[in-house]
Every structure is written in C-alpha cells, then in structure tokens.
N, C-alpha and C positions, 0 to 999 in steps of 0.2 A: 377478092376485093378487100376482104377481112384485113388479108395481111398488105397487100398494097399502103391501105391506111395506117397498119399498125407500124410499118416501115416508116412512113414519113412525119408520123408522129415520133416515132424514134428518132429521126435525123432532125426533123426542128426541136429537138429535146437534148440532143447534143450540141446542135449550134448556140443555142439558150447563152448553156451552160457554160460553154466554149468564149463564148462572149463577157461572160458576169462573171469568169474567170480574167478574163482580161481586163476588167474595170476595177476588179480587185486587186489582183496586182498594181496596173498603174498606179492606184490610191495610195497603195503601199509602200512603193517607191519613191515618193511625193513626200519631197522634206516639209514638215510642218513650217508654218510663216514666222519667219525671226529675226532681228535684228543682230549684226553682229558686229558691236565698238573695238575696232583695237587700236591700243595707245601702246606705242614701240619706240625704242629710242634710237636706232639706226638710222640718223638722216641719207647715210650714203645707199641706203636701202629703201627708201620713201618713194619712189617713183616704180622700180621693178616690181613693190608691192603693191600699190595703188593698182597698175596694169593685171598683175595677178587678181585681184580681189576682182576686177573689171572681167574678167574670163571667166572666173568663180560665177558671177552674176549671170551671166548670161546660163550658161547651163543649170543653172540654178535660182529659177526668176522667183522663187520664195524668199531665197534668202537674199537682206540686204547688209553690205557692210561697210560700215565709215572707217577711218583712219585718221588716227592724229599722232603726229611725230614730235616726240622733243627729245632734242640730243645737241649737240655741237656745244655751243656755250654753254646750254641749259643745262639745270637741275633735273635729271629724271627722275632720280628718287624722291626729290621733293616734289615735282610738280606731279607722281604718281599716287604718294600719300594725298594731296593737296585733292586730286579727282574721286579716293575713293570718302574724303572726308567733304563735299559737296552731296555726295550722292548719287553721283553720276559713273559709277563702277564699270570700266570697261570688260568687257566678254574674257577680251584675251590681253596679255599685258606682258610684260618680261623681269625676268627676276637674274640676279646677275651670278649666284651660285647656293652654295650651302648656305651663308648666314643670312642669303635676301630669303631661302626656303623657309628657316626660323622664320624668319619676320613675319612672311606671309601665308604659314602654312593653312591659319583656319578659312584663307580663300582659294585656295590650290586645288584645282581638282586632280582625283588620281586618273594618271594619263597611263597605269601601269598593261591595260588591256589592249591598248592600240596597235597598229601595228607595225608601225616604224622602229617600238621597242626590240626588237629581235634582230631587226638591223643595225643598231644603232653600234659604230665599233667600241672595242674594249675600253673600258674607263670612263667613255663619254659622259656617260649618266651618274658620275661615280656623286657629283655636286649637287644632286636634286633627287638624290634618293634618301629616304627616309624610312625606317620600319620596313624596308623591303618595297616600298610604294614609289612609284616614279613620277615626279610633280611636274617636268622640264623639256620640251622636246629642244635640241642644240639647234642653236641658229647655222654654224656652218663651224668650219675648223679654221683658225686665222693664227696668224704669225706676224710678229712685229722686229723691226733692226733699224736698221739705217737704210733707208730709201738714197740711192744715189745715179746722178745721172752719169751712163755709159760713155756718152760723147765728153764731159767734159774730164772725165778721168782720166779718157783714150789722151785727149789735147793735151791734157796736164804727163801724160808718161806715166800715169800709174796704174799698174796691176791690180785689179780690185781681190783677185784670188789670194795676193800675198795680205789682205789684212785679216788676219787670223790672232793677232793677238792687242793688244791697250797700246802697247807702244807703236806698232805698224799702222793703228790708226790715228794714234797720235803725231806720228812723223806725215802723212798722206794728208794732213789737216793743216801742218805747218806748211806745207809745200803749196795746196791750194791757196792758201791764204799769201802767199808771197807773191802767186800770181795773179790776183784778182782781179787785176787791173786786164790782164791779157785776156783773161777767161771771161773778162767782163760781166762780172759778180758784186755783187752788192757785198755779202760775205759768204762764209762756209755752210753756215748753216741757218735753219729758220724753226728756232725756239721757242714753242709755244706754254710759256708757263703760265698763261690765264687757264690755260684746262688742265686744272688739276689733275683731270683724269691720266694727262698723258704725264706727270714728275710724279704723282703721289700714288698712281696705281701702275703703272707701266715700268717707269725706269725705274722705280722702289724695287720692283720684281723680281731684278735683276739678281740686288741682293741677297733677298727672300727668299727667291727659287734653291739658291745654295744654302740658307741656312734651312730649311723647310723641303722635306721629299714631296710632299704634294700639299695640296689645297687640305684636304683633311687634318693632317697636321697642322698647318696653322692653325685653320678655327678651333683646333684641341688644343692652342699654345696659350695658357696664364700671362706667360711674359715674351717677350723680345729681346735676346742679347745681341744682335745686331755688328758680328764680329767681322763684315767685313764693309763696312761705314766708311772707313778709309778710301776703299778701291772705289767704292759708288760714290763719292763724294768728286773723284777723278771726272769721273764718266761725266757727272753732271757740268763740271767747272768748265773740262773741255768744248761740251754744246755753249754752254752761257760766255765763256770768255770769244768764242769764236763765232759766234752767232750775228745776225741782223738787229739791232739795237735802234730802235724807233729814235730815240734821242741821243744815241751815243752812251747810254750806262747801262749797266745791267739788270735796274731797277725797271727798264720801261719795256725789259721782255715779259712783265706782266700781262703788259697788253696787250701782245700776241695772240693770236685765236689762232683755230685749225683752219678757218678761212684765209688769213692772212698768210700761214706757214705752208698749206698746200695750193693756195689756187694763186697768189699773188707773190708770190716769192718761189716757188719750184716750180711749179708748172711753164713757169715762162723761161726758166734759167737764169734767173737772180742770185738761187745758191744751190750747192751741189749736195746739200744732206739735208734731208730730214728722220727725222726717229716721228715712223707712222709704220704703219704695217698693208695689209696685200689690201684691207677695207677704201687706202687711196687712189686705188688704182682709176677707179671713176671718176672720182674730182679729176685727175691729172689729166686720163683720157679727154673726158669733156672738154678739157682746154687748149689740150693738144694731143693728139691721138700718136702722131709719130713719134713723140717724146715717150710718149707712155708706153711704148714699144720698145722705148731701149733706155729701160731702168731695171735698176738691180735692187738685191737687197743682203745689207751687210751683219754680222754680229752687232751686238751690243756686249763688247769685250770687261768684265772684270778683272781688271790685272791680278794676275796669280793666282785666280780662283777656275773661274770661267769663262775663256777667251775666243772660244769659237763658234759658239752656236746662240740660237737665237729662241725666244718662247713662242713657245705654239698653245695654243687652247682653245676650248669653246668662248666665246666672248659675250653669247646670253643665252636665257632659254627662253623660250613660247611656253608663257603659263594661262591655264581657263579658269577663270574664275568661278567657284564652286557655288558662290552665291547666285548668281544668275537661275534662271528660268530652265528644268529641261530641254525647253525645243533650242534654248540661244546654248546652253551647252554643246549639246547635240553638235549642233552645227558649226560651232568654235571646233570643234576636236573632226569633224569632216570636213571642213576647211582647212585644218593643215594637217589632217591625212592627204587630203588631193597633193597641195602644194609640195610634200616633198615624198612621195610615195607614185601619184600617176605620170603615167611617160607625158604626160604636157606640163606636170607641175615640173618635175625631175629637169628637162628640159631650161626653164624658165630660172631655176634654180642656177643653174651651170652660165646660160648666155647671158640673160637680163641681174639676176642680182650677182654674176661674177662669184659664186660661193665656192669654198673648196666642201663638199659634203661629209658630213659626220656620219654615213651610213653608205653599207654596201648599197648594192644594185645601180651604181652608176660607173661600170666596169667598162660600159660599150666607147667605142673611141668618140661618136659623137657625144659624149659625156664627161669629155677631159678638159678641164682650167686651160683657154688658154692664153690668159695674161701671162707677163712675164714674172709677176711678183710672187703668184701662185704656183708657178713654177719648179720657183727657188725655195719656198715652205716644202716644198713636197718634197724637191733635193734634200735640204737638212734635215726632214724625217728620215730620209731614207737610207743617211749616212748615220742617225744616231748621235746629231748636233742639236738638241734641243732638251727647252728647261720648261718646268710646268710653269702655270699659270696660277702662281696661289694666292696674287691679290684678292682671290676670289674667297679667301677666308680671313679676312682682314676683318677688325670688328666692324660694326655697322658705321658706315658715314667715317672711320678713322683715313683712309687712305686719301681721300680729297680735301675732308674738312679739317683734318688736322696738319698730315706730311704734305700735302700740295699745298696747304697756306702757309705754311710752315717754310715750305721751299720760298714762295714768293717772298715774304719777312727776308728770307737770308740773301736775296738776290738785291731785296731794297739796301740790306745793311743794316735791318732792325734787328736781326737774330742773328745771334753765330753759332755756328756750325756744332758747337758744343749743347749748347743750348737747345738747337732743333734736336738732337740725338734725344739729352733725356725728355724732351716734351714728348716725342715720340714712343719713348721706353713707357712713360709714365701714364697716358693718355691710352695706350694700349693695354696697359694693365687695368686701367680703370674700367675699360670697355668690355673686358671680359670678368668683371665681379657678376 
C-alpha cells in the first residue's frame, strides 16, 4: 500500500514538474511588450513591408510596429535628422553607407552577433563596418542602366545587345528619336533631374566608379580630380538634349520627379529609356504588368573609359537604434532576423519586395528574382560587367545638395559646366576638412 502511494506521489510529482516546466518555458519564449518605429526611405518597398510587419504581428502579438516612409521627392536625410531632433527616434532607421555610419555611429547598434552576419556575401558589409563591428544589415543588392522597352526597340530595328559602347547608344537614341512619331513617343527619354538623387548620386557614379576602386576610397579621398568630366558630361547632355521637356527647354527637366519619369511617361510607352535601376520594376509592373515583362536594362556607357557595364550595390542598410529601450532593441534586431533569415521572411523578400538578396541561403529555385531587370543585374554580375557603388562615400549631403543642384543650375543655363566641375572639386574638399 506504502508504495502504491509512494508511486503516485511520484507520478503527481513529475507531472507538477513537467507542467511548471512548460509554463517556464512559454514565459521564456514570450518577447517582452514593445514598440517598434521604423522610418525607411524606400517608397518602392513601403507596402511589401507594411504586409511583412503585419505577419511579424500576428506571430508576435507583443510586439507592435509602425512604419513611416519618406523617399521619392523627399529629403530622407533631412526629414531622418528632423525625427531624431523632435524626439521621436525610430527603433530602426536606414543609413546609406560609411559616411552616414560616421554620422550616426553614437545611435548604431552593434548588429555584429546576429545572424544573417555570416551570410552576408563578400564585401557586403564592407560600408557599415567599423572597428571590426557591423552597424548595417543590406537592404538587397540593386543595379542601375537604362531601363528600355523591348517592344519598341524590336519596332524601331534595333539590337539592344549591340549597345555596348557611348556611340552605339548614342546612334540607337538618334534613331529613336527620328522615329517618334511612328513609335508614338512623346521623346527618348524621361529625365528626372528634380531628384537629385538620381544626376548627383547615380549618373555622378559613373564617373567616380573609374576614378575610385570602391566606396572606401572615396570617403578616404581629401580631394576629386575628376578626369573623366568630359565623358560624363556626354552621358548627361544626351538624357537632357533627348529627353521629355515639360515646356520644351532643358530647364523644366527640373521638374521632373520619379513619379513622372516612371509611371507617367514609361510605363505607358511615352519614352523608350529611363536611367532607374531593377527598384522600378514595381511601379512599372503596377501599371502594366505585360510591359514590365519585356523591359531591359542597358549600360550607362562612359566613352573611352567604361562602356559596358552597369553599377551594382547595396542601396541602404537597416540600422537599430542603440538609444532605445532593451525590449524595442530586442525586437528591432528579431524583426529583421525573421524578415530575411526565416523561410517566410526569405520568401516575402524574393516575391513581395522583388529583392535581389545580399546573403546566401536563397539558393532554392523557389528563391530566384524573377523579374526581368533582376535578371539582367545578375547577367552582368556574372559576366564581370559592373562598377561599384561609391556615391556611398561622397561627403555628407555633397552628392544631392551640391552636384544634383548644381546639375539643375546647369540645365537652367545659370551655371556652366566649368563652373559646376570646380564647385564640385571645391565643395568636396571642404567636406572632407
């Protein structure tokens, strides 16, 4: 009888246990309650992430997370200083390479433990490391050229494989342009020189990339000799003398926006080029899916220098703000572990935000880009047709607030071309005292 009872006290004595074991655990696995702001500048990314964040919540009913986007027109960097000088410091935020790292390093938290670090391919991180500490997870890998449509090339008889060098697209530009009328085009192209981002950090790059091996270098360069001014000077005149011109001059491609150059002028077939990268493939789709199926993407040709290949880079990082709260850290830095580490984030990554990924483990075929423009990025990697991406070490605010306004001035007629070079040379030296 003794042991009868001493048995069953034993077995309700495991069960207990077995139990208050399992309540511990749960607890344990139970993210503390926190808020999590992110302020991102990727408008073309604002909805797949929204949807992400919305999946995150559900399997994770602690945590909550807002979004607020500024990009397109807007000032990010301004209106990023602007939120952390109210006081309203987002969780997570984006910094655009090495010299936004400087800027921001005493809110950076270190991401170096995570573990998307190990994944991440060679060089990625090369822009957000610091002291050996890694500040930056890469938003995606991205490539920019000449966006052009397939169907009106084919009409027009031209070979898009033969424009491999400045004069093959300059002859393909005269051509179009002669037929405008047939191809029923407004013009060649749609030049958006209101976003400085896209004359003062992009097509600048072009000639940057050759005078500069990487990003590193630049932000280690005192000065800019700028020796091949000449051929970039080409590149730009060609988009601006052949472009869509609101009023008929070259001054009112000021007012051009990327809404204007991707959704109301290419996407409909108004013009055959834009200089935008694999990031439009959305807008384009969203307004016509069949078009956005049969577009290409061409060099941005420097005569004599660099004629055939196109820049590839990371285009931001996801940074956690260090100021914040452990539980909103926490959860900032397990929020985009899930998003590009779990097979639903990885997933969501590839279909919803169209990314090409900066990190192994997306080897599987359901895991492969399959827009067209991503496509062509991954061609030109893989032939060893690509230039880095070194606007990324451009002094702070020089590459928009200086060379992009600086572009717009010369487009008016207020500046020439001499003049923008040394304001450029000058203004850059100043930047790095």
């Amino acid at each position: 009888m003794k042991n009868k009872i001493f048995k069953t006290i034993s077995i309700l004595l495991v069960v207990v246990f077995a139990i208050a074991g399992c309540k511990s655990n749960t607890k344990t696995d139970d993210k503390e309650k926190a808020t999590v702001d992110i302020f991102q500048f990727k408008v073309e990314a604002k909805e797949a992430l929204e949807a992400a964040a919305d999946e995150y919540m559900k399997q994770n009913e602690n945590i909550t997370i807002n979004i607020e986007t500024v990009g397109g027109g807007d000032d990010y960097g301004a209106a990023l200083k602007s939120r952390f000088a109210s006081g309203k410091e987002p969780a997570i935020f984006n910094v655009g390479g090495l010299q936004d790292v400087y800027d921001w390093k005493d809110n950076l938290a270190d991401l170096s433990q995570e573990p998307w670090v190990k994944a991440a391919f060679a060089g990625t991180l090369d822009s957000v490391t610091v002291d050996g500490k890694v500040y930056g997870l890469p938003f995606n890998q991205e490539g920019y050229g000449l966006i052009y449509n397939k169907a009106i090339f084919e009409k027009a008889d031209i070979d898009p494989a033969t424009i491999t060098s400045f004069k093959a697209l300059e002859e393909a530009v005269k051509k179009l342009d002669s037929m405008k009328d047939e191809l029923e085009l407004k013009a060649v192209f749609a030049f958006p020189a209101k976003e400085t981002w896209v004359t003062g950090l992009h097509l600048a790059n072009i000639q940057f990339a050759n005078e500069f091996k990487s990003v590193n270098e630049a932000y280690e360069a005192k000065t800019i000799e700028m020796p091949y001014a000449d051929a970039w000077k080409k590149l730009l005149d060609l988009q601006a003398d052949y472009a869509y011109q609101p009023d008929g001059t070259r001054g009112s491609l000021n007012s051009v926006d990327y809404s204007t150059q991707v959704e109301e002028m290419f996407s409909i077939g108004r013009v055959a080029l834009i200089q935008q990268g694999n990031w439009a493939y959305g807008s384009i789709a969203g307004i016509d899916e069949e078009l956005a199926s049969n577009i290409g993407l061409l060099p941005l040709p420097l005569e004599g220098v660099n004629e055939d290949s196109i820049p590839v880079g990371i285009p931001n990082y996801w940074a956690v703000n260090s100021a914040k709260s452990e539980a909103e850290v926490a959860a900032a830095k397990d929020f985009l572990n899930w998003l590009y580490t779990s097979e639903e984030g990885k997933k969501r990554i590839i279909n919803d935000f169209k990314f090409i990924p900066a990190f192994s483990g997306y080897e599987s075929d359901e895991l492969q880009p399959s827009d067209p423009l991503a496509k062509d990025i991954l061609r030109y990697s893989n032939e060893g047709k690509t230039m880095p991406w070194v606007f990324m070490g451009y002094p702070t605010g020089w590459g928009m607030d200086v060379l992009g306004a600086d572009i717009q001035g010369y487009l008016l007629g207020d500046l020439s071309w001499e003049d923008l070079i040394k304001n450029a040379k000058d203004k850059w030296a100043e930047g790095r005292k």
